[in-house]
N, CA and C of each residue as an Amber inpcrd file, in Angstrom:
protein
   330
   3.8380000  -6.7510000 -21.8940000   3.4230000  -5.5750000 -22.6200000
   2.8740000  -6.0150000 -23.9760000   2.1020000  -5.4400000 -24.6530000
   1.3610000  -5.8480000 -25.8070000   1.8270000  -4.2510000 -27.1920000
   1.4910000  -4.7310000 -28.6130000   1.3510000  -3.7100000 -29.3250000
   0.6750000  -2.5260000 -28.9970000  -0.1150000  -2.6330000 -27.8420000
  -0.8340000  -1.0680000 -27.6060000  -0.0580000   0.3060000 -26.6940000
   0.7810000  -0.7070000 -26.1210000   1.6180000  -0.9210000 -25.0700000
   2.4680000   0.0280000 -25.6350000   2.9760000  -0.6080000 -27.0040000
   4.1560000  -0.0580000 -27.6150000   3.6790000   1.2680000 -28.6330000
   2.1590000   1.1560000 -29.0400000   1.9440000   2.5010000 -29.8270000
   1.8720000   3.6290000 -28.5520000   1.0390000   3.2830000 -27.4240000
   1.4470000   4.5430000 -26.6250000   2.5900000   5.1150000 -26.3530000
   3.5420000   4.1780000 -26.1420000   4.8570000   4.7180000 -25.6990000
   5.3110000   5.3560000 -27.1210000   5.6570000   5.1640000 -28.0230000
   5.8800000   5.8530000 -29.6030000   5.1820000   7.0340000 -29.5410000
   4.1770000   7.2130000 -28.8850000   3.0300000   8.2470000 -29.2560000
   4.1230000   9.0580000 -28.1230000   3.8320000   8.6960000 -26.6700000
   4.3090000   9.1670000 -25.9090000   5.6080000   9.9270000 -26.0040000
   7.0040000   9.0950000 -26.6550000   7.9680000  10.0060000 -27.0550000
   8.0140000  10.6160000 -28.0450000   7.3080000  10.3940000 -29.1770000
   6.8860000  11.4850000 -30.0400000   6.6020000  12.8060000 -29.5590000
   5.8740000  12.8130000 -28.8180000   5.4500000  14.3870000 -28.0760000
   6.5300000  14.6670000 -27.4150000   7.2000000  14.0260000 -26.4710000
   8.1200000  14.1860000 -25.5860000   9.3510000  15.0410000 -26.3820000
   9.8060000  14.3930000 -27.3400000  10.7000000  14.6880000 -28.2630000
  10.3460000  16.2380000 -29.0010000   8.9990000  16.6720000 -29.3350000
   9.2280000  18.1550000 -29.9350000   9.7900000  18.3180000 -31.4770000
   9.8520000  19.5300000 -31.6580000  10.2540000  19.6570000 -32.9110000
  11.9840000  20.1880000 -32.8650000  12.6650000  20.3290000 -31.8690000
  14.1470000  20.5300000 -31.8030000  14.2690000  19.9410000 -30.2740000
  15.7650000  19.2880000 -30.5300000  16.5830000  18.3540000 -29.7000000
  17.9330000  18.9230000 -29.5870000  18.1360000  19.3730000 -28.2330000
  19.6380000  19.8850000 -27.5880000  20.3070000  18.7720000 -27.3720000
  21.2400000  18.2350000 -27.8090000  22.4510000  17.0490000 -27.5760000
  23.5890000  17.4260000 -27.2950000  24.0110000  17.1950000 -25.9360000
  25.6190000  17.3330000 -25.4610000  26.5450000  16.4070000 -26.5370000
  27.5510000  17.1240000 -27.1120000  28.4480000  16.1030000 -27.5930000
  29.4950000  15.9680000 -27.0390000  30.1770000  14.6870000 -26.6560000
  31.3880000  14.6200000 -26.2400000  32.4760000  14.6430000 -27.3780000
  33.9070000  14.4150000 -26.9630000  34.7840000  15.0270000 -27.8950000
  34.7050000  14.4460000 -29.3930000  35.0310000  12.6380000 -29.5110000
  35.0860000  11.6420000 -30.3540000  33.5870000  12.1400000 -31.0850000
  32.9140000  12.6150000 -30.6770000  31.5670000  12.7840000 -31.7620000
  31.5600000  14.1200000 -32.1030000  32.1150000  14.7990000 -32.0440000
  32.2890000  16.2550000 -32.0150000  33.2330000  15.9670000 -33.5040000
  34.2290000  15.4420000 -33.1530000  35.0490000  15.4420000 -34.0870000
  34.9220000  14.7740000 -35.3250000  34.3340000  13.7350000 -34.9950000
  33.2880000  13.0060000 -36.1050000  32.2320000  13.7880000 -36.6930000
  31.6580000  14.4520000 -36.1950000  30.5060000  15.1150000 -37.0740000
  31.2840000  15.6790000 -37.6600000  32.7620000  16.8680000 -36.8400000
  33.0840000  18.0070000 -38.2480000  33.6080000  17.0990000 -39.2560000
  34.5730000  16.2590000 -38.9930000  34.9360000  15.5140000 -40.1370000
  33.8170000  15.2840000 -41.0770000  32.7020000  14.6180000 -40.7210000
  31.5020000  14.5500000 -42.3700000  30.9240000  15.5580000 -42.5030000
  30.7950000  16.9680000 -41.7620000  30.3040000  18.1420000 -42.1570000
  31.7050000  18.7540000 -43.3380000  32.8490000  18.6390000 -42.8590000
  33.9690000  18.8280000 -43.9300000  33.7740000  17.9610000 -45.4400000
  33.8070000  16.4760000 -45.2310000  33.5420000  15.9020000 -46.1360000
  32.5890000  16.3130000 -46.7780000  31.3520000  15.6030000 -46.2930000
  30.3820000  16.2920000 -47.1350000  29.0840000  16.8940000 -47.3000000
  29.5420000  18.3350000 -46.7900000  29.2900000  19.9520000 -47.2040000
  27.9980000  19.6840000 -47.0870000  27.3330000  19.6120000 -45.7780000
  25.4490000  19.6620000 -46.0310000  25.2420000  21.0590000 -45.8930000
  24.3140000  21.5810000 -45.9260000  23.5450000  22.7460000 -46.0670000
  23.6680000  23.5030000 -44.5600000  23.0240000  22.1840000 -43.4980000
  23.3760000  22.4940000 -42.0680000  23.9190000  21.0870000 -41.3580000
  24.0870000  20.8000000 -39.5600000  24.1430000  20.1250000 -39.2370000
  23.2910000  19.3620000 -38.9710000  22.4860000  19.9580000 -38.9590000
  20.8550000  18.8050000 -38.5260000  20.4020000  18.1630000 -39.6800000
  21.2630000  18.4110000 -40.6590000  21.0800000  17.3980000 -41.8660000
  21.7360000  16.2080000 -41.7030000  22.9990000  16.6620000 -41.0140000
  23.8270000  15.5370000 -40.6030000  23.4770000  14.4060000 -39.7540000
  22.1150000  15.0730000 -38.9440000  21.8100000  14.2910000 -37.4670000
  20.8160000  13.5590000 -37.8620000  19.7020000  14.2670000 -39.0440000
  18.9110000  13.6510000 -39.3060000  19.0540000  12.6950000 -40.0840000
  20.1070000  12.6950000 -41.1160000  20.7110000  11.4240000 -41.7990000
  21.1670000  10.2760000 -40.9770000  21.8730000  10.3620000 -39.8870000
  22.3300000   9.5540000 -38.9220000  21.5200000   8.8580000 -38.3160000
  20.3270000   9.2500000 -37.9910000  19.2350000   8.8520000 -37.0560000
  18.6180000   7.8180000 -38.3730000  18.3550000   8.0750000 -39.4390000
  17.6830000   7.2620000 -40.5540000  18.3210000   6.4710000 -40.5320000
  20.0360000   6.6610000 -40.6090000  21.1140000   5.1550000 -40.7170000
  21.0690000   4.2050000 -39.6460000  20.7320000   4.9290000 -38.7040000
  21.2690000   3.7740000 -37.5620000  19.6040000   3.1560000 -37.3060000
  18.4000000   3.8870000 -37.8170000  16.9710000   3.3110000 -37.4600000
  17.0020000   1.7970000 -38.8090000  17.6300000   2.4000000 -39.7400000
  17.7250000   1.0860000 -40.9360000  17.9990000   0.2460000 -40.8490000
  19.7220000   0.5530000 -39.9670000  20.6850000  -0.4560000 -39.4570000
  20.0080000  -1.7020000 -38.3490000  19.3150000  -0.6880000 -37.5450000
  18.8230000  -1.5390000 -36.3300000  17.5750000  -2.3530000 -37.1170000
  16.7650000  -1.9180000 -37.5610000  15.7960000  -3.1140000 -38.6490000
  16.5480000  -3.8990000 -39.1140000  17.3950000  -3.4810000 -40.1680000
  18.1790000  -4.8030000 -41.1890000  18.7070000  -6.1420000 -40.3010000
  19.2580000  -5.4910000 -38.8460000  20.0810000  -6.3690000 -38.6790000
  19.1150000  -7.0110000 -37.1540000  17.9430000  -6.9060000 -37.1730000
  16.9650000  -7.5530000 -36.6510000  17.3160000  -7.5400000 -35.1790000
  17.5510000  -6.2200000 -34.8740000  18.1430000  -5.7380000 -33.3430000
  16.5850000  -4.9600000 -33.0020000  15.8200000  -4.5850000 -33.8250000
  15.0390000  -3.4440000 -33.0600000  13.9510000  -4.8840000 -32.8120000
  13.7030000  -5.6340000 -33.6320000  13.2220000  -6.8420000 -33.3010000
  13.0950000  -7.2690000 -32.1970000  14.4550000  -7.4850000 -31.7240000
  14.8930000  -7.8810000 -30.6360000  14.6060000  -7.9920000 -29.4410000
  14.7310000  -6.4750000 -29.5310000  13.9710000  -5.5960000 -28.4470000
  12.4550000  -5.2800000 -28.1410000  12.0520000  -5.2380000 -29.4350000
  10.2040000  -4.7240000 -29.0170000   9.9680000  -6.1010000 -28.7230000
  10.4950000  -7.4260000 -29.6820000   9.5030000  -9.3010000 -28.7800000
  10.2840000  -8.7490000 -26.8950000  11.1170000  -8.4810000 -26.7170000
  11.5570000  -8.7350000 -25.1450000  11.1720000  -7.7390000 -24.6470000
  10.8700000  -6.4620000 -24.5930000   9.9070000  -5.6530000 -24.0960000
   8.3930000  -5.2480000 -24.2360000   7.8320000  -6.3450000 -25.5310000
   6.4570000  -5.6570000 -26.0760000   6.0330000  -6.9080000 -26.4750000
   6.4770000  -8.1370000 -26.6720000   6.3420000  -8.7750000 -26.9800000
   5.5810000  -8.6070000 -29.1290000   6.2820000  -7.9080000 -29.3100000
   5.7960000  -7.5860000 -30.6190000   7.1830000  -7.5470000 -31.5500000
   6.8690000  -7.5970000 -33.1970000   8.0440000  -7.1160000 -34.2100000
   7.4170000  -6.0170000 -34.3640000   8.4830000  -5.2970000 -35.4000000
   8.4140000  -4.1050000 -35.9780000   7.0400000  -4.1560000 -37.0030000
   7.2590000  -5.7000000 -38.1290000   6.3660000  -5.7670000 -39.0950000
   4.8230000  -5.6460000 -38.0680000   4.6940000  -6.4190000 -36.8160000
   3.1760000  -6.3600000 -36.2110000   3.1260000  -5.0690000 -36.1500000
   4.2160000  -3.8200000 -35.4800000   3.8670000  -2.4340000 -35.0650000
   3.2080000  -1.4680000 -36.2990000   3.9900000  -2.2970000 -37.4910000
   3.0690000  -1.6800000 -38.9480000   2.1960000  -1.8820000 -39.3200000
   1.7610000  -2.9480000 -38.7870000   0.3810000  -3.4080000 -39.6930000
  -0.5070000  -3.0630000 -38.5420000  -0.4100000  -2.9950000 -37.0670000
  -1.2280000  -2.8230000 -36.2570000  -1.9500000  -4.2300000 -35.3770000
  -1.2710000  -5.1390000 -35.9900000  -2.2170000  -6.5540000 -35.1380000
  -0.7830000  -7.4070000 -35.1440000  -0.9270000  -8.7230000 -34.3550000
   0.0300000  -9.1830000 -33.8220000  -0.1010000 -10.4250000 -35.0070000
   0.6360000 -11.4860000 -35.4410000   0.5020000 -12.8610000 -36.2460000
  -0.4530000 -13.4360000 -35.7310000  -0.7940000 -13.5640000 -34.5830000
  -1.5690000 -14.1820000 -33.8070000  -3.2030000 -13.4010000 -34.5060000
  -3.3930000 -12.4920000 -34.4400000  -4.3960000 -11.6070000 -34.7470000
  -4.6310000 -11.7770000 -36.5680000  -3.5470000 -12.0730000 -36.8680000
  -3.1930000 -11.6150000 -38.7120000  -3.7590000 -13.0670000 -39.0610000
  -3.5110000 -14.0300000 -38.7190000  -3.8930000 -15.8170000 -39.2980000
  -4.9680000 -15.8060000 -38.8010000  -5.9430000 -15.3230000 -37.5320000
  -6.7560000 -15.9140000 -37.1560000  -6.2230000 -16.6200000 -35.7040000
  -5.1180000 -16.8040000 -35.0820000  -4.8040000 -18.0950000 -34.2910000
  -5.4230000 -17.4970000 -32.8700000  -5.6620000 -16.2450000 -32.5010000
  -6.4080000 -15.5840000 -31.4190000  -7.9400000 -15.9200000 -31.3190000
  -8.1420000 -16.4900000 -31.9830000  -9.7660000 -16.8980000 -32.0620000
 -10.2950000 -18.1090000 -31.5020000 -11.2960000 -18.3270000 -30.8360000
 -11.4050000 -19.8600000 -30.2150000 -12.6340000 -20.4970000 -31.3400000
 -13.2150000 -21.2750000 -32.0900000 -13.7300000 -21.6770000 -32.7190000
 -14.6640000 -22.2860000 -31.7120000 -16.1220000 -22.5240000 -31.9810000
 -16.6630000 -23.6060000 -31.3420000 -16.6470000 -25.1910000 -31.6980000
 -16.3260000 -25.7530000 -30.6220000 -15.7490000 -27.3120000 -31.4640000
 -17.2540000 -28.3030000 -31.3970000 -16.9100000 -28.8420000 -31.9330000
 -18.0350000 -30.1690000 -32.1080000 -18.0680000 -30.8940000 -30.7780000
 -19.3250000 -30.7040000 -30.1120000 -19.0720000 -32.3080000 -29.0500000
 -18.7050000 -33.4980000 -29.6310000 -18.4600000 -34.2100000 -29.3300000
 -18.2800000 -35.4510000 -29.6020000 -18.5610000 -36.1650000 -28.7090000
 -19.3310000 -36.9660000 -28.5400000 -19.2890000 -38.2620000 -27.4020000
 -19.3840000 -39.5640000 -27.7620000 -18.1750000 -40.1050000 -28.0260000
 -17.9420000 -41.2350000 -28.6460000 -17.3550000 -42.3250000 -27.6990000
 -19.1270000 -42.8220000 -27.5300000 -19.2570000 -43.8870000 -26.3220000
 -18.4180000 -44.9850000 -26.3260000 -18.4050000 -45.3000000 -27.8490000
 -17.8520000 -46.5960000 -28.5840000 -16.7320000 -47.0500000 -28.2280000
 -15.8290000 -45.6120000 -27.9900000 -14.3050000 -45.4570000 -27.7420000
 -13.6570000 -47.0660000 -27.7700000 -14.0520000 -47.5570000 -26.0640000
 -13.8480000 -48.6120000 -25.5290000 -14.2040000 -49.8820000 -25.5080000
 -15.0570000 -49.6630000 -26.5470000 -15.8670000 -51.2020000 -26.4650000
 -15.6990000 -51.8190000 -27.2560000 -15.3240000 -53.3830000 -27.1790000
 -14.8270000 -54.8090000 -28.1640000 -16.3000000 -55.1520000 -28.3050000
């Protein structure tokens, strides 16, 4: 799979995803959310979800997990998915140069 690979699919669940998300919670997260909705007092819960989703998207960068994953499925990093071109593309190293013939008869001869 390549970076194009990976902007369609982004594109793709972007749409997929919408502007509201129904999530079953099981108990242990249920109880966890009220606990930091008790603690601390957001406005709503989807403040809560949307904070969470930022922590754990940070978490997974910092700790070079989302990395991980896009080189073994996309063969790409996060930094190529930002800039739009791969290292390979960014130095130049995708390029074939035309080389010089050379025919250097001499090679072998005393």
């Amino acid at each position: 799979m390549s970076l194009d690979d990976l902007q369609d699919d982004v594109e793709g669940e972007y749409s997929a995803l919408g502007e509201e998300l129904s999530v079953e919670l099981d108990g242990e997260t249920r109880n966890e959310l009220a606990l930091l909705e008790a603690a601390l007092d957001p406005e709503d819960t989807d403040d809560l979800v949307r904070r969470a989703v930022h922590m754990l998207f940070q978490r997974t960068v910092d700790t070079g997990n989302l990395d991980f994953h896009l080189r073994s499925g996309y063969d790409v990093t996060y930094d190529e998915y930002l800039s739009g071109m791969t290292y390979d593309e960014m130095t130049g190293g995708g390029q074939s140069f035309p080389q010089q013939q050379q025919k250097d008869d001499r090679r072998y001869q005393f």
